[in-house]
C-alpha positions in Angstrom: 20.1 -174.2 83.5 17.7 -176.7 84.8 14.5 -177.0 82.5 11.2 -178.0 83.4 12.2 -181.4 81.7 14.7 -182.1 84.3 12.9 -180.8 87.0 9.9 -183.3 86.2 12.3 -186.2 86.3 14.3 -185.5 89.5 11.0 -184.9 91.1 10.0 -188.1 89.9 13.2 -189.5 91.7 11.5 -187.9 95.1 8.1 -189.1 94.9 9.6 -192.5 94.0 11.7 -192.0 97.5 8.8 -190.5 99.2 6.6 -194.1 98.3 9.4 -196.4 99.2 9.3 -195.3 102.7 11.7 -192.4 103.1 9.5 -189.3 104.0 12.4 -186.7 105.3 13.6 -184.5 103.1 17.1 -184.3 104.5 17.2 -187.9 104.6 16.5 -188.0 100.6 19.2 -185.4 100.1 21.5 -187.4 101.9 20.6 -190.8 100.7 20.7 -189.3 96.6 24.2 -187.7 97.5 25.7 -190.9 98.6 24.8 -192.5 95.0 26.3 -189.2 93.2 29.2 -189.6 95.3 30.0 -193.5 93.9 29.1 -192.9 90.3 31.4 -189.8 90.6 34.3 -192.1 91.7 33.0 -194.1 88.4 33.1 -191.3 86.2 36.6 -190.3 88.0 37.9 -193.7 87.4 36.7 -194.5 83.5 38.7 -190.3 82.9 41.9 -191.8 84.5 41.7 -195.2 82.3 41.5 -193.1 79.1 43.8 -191.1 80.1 46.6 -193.8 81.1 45.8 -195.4 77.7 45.9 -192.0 75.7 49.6 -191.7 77.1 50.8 -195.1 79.2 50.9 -193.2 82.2 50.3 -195.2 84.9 47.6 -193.3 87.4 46.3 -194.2 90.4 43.1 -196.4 91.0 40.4 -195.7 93.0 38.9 -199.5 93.1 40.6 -202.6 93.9 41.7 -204.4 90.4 40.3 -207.4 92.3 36.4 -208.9 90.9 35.2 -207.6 94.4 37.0 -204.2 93.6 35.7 -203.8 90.0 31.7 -204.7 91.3 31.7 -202.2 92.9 31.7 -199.8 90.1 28.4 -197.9 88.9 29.3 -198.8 85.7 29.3 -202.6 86.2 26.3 -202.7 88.7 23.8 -200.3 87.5 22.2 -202.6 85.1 22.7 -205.7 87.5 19.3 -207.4 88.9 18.0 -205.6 91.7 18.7 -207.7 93.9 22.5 -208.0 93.1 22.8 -204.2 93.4 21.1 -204.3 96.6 23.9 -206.2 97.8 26.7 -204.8 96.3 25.6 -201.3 97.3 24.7 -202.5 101.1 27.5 -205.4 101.4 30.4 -203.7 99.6 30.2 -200.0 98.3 29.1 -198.3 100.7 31.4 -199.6 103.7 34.4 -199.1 101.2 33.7 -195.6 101.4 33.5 -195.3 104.5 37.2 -197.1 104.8 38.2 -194.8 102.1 42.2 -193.4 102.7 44.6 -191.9 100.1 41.9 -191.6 96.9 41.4 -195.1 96.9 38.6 -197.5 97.9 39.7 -201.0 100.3 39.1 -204.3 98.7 37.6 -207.7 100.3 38.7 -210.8 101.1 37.6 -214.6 99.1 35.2 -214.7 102.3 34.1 -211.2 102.0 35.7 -209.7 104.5 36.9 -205.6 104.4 40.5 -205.3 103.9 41.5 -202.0 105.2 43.8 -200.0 103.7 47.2 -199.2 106.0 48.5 -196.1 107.1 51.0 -194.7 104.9 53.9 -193.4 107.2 54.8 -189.5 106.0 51.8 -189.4 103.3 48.7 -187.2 104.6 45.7 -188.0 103.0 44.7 -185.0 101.2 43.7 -186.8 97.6 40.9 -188.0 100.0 37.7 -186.0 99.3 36.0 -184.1 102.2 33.2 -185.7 101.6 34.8 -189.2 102.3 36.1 -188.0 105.2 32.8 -187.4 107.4 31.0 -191.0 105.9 32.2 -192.9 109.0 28.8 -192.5 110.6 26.8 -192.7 107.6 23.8 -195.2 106.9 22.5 -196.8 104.0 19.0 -196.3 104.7 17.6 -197.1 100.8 14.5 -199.6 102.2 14.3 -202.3 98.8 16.1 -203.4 96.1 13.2 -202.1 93.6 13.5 -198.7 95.1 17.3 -198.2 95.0 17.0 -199.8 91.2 14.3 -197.1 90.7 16.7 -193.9 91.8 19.8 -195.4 90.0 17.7 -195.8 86.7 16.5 -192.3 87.3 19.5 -190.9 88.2 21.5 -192.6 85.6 19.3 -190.9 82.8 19.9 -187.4 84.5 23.1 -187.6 83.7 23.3 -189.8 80.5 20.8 -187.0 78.7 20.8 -183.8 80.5 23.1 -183.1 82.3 26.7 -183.7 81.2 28.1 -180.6 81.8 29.3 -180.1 85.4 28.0 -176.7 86.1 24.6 -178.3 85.4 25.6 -181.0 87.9 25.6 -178.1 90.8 22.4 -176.7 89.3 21.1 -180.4 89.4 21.9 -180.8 93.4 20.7 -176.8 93.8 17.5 -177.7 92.9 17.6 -181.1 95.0 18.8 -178.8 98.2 15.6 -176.5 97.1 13.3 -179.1 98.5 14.9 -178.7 102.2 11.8 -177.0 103.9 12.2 -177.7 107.3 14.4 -175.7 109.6 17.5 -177.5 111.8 17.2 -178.0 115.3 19.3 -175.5 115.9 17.2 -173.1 113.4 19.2 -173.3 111.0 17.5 -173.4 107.0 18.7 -173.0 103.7 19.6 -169.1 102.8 17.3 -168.8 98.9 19.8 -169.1 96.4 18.7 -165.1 94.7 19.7 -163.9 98.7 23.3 -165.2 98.8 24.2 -163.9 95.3 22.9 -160.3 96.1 25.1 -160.9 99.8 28.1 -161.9 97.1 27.3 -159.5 94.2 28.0 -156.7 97.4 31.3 -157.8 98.3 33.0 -159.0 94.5 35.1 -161.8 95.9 38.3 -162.4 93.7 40.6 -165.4 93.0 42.9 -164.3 96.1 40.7 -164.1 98.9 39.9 -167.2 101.3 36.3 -167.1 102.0 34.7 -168.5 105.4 31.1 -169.4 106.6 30.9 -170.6 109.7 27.8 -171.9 110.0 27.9 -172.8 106.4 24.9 -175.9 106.7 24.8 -177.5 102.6 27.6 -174.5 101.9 25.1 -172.1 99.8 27.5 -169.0 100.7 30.8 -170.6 99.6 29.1 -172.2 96.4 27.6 -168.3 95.5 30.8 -167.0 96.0 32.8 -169.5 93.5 29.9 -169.5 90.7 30.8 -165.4 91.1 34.8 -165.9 90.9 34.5 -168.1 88.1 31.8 -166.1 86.3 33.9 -162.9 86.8 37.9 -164.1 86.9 37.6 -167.8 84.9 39.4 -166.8 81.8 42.7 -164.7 83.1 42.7 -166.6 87.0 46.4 -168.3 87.0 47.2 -172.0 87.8 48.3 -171.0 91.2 44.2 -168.8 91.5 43.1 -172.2 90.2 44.7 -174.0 92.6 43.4 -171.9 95.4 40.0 -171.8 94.1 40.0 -175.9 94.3 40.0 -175.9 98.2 41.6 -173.4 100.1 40.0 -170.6 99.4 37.2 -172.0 100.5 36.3 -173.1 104.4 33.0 -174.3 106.5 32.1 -175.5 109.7 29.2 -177.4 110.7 28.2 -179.5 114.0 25.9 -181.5 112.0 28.0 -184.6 109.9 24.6 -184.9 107.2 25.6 -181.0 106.5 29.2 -181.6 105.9 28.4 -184.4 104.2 25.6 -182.4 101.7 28.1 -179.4 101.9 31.1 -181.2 100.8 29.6 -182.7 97.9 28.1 -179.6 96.6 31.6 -178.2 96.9 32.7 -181.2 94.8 30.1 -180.4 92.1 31.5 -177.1 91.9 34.9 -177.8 91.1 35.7 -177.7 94.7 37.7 -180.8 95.3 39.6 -180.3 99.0 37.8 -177.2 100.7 38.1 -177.2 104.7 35.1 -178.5 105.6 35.7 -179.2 109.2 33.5 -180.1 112.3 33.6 -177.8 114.4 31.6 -175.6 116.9 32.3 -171.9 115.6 31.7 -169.9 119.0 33.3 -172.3 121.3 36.6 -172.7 122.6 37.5 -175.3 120.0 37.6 -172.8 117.4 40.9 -171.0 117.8 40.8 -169.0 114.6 42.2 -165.4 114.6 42.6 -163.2 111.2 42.8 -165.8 108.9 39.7 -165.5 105.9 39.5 -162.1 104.0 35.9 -162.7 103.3 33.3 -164.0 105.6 29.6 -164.6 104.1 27.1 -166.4 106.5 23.5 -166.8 107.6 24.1 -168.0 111.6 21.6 -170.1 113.7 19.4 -167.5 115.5 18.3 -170.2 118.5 19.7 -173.0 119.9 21.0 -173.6 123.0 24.7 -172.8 123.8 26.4 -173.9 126.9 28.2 -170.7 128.2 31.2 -172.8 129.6 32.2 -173.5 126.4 31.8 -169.9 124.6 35.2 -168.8 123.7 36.1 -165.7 126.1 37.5 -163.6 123.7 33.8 -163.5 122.1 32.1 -163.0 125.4 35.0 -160.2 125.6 33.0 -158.3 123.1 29.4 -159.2 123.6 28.8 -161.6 127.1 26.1 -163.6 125.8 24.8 -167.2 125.1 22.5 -165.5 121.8 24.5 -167.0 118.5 23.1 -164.0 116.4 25.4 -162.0 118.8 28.0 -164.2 119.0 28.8 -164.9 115.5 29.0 -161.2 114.5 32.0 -161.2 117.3 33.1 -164.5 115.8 33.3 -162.6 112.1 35.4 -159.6 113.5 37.7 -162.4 115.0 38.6 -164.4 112.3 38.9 -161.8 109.6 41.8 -160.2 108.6 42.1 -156.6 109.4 40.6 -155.0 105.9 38.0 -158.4 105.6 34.9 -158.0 104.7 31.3 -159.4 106.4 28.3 -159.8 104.6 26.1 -161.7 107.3 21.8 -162.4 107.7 21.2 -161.4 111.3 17.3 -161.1 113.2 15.6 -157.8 113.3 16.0 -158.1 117.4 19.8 -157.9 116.4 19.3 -154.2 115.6 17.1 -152.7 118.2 18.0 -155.2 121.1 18.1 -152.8 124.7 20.1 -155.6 126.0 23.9 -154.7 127.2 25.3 -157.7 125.1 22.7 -156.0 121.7 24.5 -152.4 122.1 27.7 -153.9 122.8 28.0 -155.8 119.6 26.3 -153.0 117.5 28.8 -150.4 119.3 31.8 -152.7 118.5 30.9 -152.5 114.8 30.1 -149.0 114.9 33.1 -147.6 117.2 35.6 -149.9 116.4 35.2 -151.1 112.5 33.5 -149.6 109.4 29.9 -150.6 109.3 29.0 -150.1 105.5 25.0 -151.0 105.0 21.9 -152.2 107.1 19.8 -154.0 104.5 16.1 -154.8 105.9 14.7 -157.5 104.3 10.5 -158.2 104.0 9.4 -160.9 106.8 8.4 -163.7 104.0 12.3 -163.8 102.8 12.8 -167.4 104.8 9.4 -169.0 104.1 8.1 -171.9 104.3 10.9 -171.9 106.8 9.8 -169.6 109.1 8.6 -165.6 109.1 11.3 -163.8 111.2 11.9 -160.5 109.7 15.9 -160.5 109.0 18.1 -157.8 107.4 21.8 -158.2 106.2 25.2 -156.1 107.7 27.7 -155.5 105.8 31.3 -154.3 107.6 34.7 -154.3 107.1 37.2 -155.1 109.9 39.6 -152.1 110.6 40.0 -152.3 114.4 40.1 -148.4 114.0 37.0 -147.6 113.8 36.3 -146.2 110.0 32.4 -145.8 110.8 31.7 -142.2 109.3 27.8 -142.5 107.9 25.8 -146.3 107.4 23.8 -146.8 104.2 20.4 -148.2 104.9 17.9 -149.7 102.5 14.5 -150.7 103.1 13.7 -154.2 100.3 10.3 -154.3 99.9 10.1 -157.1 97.7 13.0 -159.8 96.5 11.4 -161.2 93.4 9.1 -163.8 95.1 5.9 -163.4 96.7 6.1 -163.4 100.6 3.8 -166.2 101.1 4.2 -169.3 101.4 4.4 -170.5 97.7 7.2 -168.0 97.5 5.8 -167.4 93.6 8.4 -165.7 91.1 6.6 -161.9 90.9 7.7 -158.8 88.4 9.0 -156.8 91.8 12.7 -157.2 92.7 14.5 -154.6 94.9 17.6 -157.0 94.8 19.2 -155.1 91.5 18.5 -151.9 92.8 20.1 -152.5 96.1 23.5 -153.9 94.4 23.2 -150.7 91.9 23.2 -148.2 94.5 25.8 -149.9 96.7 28.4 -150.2 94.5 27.5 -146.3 93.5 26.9 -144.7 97.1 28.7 -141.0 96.0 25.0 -140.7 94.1 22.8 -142.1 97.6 24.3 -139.1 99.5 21.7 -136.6 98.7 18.7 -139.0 98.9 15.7 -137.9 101.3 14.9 -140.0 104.4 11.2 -140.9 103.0 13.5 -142.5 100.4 13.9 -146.3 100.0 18.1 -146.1 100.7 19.4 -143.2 102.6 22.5 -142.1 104.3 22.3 -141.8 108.6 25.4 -139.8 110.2 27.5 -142.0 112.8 26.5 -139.5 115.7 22.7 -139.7 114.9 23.2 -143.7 115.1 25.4 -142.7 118.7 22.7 -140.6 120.4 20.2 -143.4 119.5 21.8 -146.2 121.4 23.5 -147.5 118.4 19.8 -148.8 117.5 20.0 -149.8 113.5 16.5 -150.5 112.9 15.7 -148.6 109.9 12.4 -147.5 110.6 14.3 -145.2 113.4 15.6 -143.5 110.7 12.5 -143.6 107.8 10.7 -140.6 107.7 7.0 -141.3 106.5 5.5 -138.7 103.7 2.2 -138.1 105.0 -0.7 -136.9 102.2 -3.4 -135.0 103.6 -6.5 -136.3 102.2 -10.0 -134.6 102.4 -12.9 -135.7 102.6 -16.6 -134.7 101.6 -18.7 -133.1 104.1 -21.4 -134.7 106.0 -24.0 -133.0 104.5 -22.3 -134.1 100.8 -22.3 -137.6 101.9 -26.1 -137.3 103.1 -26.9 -135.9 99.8 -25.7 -138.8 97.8 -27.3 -141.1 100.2 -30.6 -139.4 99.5 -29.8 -140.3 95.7 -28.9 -143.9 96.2 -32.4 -144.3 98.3 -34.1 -142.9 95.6 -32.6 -145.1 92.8 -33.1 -148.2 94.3 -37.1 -146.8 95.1 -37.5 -146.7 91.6 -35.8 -149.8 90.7 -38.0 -151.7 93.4 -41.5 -149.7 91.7 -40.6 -151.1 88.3 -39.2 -154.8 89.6 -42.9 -155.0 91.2 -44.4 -154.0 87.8 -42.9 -157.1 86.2 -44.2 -159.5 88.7 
């Protein structure tokens, strides 16, 4: 858990950051996750020497054995003089990393010069983390040599005094991806952390499934869903579970390289060493993915522009349109296996949309799979990042329909006030709505003026397939009655008289 302790000194990191010149948020992230990345290939290196001296095996090193190979080590720079780690950090680290192949970093040349490291013929380069893999076009944008002393310092002491453990290294980076509050230009933002584990506390992901989110930004979804495997399955999961759960149960795409980048290492911090993290555009035609993930969790861009040339036709199949809310739900139904199940963030304008691509995607769920539960969420769920009101589908992929009656549930309130400030508050509807999901036999005889109730497939047919829930809600309304006129002049009467004889004795004491 991260206390107020550690809190205080990794937002003393930022504001150290924030007056050395670096005012973006993402930019921070990304510039803090490049110095976690090298002291973890420190901390990776100093378990393998122990190890091979424990029991003279020989293991494989990730820095050069070279002087030039061994400076580069957090260990042997951290308490240089600034301006040595300046240069070690610009100069050497971080274009070895960048040039990293096979697990290992390249060494330099007398003069300085990178050495790169050959292509092995017939070796694949797997030990390679996937966060290595998408540094090519990374910069080192750390302004001084005080400043980047400053963060090491402060990051050094994170980890020296509080947070050893490597669960409370996710928690640590969790907190760090907290301060995103800006949207992407795509309008893309960070799902709140108490949203994706209610999404994955409704579909119970186990050690077998492969999990996908397509849009998957700093990898929030995939991240919930291990913390919940490894929560629920840790003690009895088998080495072949474990070696699933290291990477290939778990997959993302991203067109932005600073997200992969972000999302790779918080997959790393996780226990997550070689996840398929990819770059790829989900809905176009470079995506040829078909019934491959039993488990799809996602909160898709809802904007951005999408060139319909490059839409894949089999999604324009289903729903002809260039809107990504529509297009990912088709994109979900593709690449599921038939029995997979969706637990997606769409826009209100998802469920009520008179459009012929809206009814076509909602009909497609409806008609053609087993739409479960329409969960309407307040407006203020996404702020600071923006007030669209949202709600959360949850299907399963049949491709034979399976649609019999959709559970709906109206959140009022999600633990945090909908302001702004987003303050922790006393009302939570989020353990009510996983209670009464995973125990719908008892929602069946539940009024419609009700917070959850049950609507009939046919009712949702003869009403265009429209899932807004307030089509549904029936409203209680309490007659309330009023006094009569003549009551309400009476009392008037009284107040006029009362305040006469307040002002006869106020004038009395002048």
């Amino acid at each position: 858990m991260i206390t107020g302790a550690i809190k205080n000194k990794v937002d003393k990191i930022w504001t150290d950051i924030w007056a050395g010149g670096i005012a973006n948020p993402l930019t921070v992230i990304e510039q803090l996750t490049y110095l976690m990345f090298i002291r973890s290939l420190d901390e990776k290196e100093l378990e393998n020497e122990e190890f091979e001296n424990m029991t003279g095996e020989k293991m494989l090193k990730i820095f050069p054995q070279s002087a030039a190979g061994q400076s580069m080590r957090w260990s042997k720079f951290k308490n240089d003089d600034p301006r040595r780690i300046f240069d070690v950090m610009s100069q050497r680290v971080f274009p070895a990393i960048k040039s990293m192949k096979y697990g290992r970093l390249p060494d330099f040349s007398d003069s300085g010069e990178l050495i790169e490291i050959e292509d092995e013929p017939g070796k694949s380069d797997e030990s390679t983390t996937a966060f290595a893999r998408y540094m090519s076009n990374a910069m080192f944008l750390i302004p001084t040599p005080q400043l980047l002393q400053k963060i090491i310092t402060g990051l050094d002491d994170l980890y020296e005094h509080d947070i050893a453990e490597l669960d409370m290294q996710g928690d640590l980076y969790e907190y760090m991806l907290g301060k995103l509050a800006t949207a992407g230009q795509n309008g893309q933002f960070r799902t709140p952390k108490h949203i994706r584990e209610m999404m994955v506390e409704l579909l119970q992901p186990t050690p077998d499934d492969t999990i996908c989110d397509p849009a998957c930004g700093t990898a929030g979804f995939l991240v919930s869903a291990s913390e919940y495997i490894r929560r629920h399955y840790e003690d009895t999961m088998t080495p072949e579970q474990w070696e699933h759960f290291s990477g290939p149960a778990f997959t993302g795409f991203d067109t932005d390289f600073t997200m992969l980048r972000i999302s790779a290492m918080n997959l790393m911090l996780h226990s997550i060493s070689t996840p398929e993290i990819d770059y790829k555009d989900s809905v176009s035609k470079q995506n040829q993915i078909t019934e491959q993930f039993t488990m799809c969790l996602a909160n898709p861009p809802f904007k951005g522009t999408i060139d319909a040339e490059s839409i894949h036709d089999n999604l324009k199949a289903v729903t002809n349109t260039k809107k990504t809310e529509l297009l990912f739900i088709a994109l979900f139904l593709r690449m599921l296996k038939k029995g997979g199940q969706c637990a997606c963030i769409v826009p209100d304008g998802v469920l009520f949309g008179s459009s012929t691509a809206h009814k076509a995607i909602r009909k497609e769920l409806v008609e053609n799979h087993q739409l479960r539960a329409v969960i309407s969420m307040p407006s203020g769920v996404f702020k600071p990042y923006a007030g669209v009101s949202t709600a959360v589908l949850v299907f399963t992929k049949t491709g034979a329909g399976g649609t019999d009656k959709v559970w709906f549930y109206d959140m009022k309130a999600d633990g945090f006030s909908l302001d702004d400030k987003r303050s922790e508050i006393s009302d939570n509807d989020i353990p009510d709505i996983i209670h009464r999901f995973h125990h719908l036999e008892q929602e069946a005889d539940r009024e419609r003026t009700e917070q959850s109730f049950f609507v009939p497939k046919q009712e949702i047919v003869d009403n265009g397939y429209d899932l807004s829930i307030n089509k549904y809600k029936k409203t209680e309304y309490v007659a309330v009655e009023y006094p009569s006129t003549a009551e309400i002049m009476d009392k008037l009467d009284a107040l006029e008289e009362e305040i006469a004889v307040g002002l006869k004795e106020l004038r009395k004491m002048l």
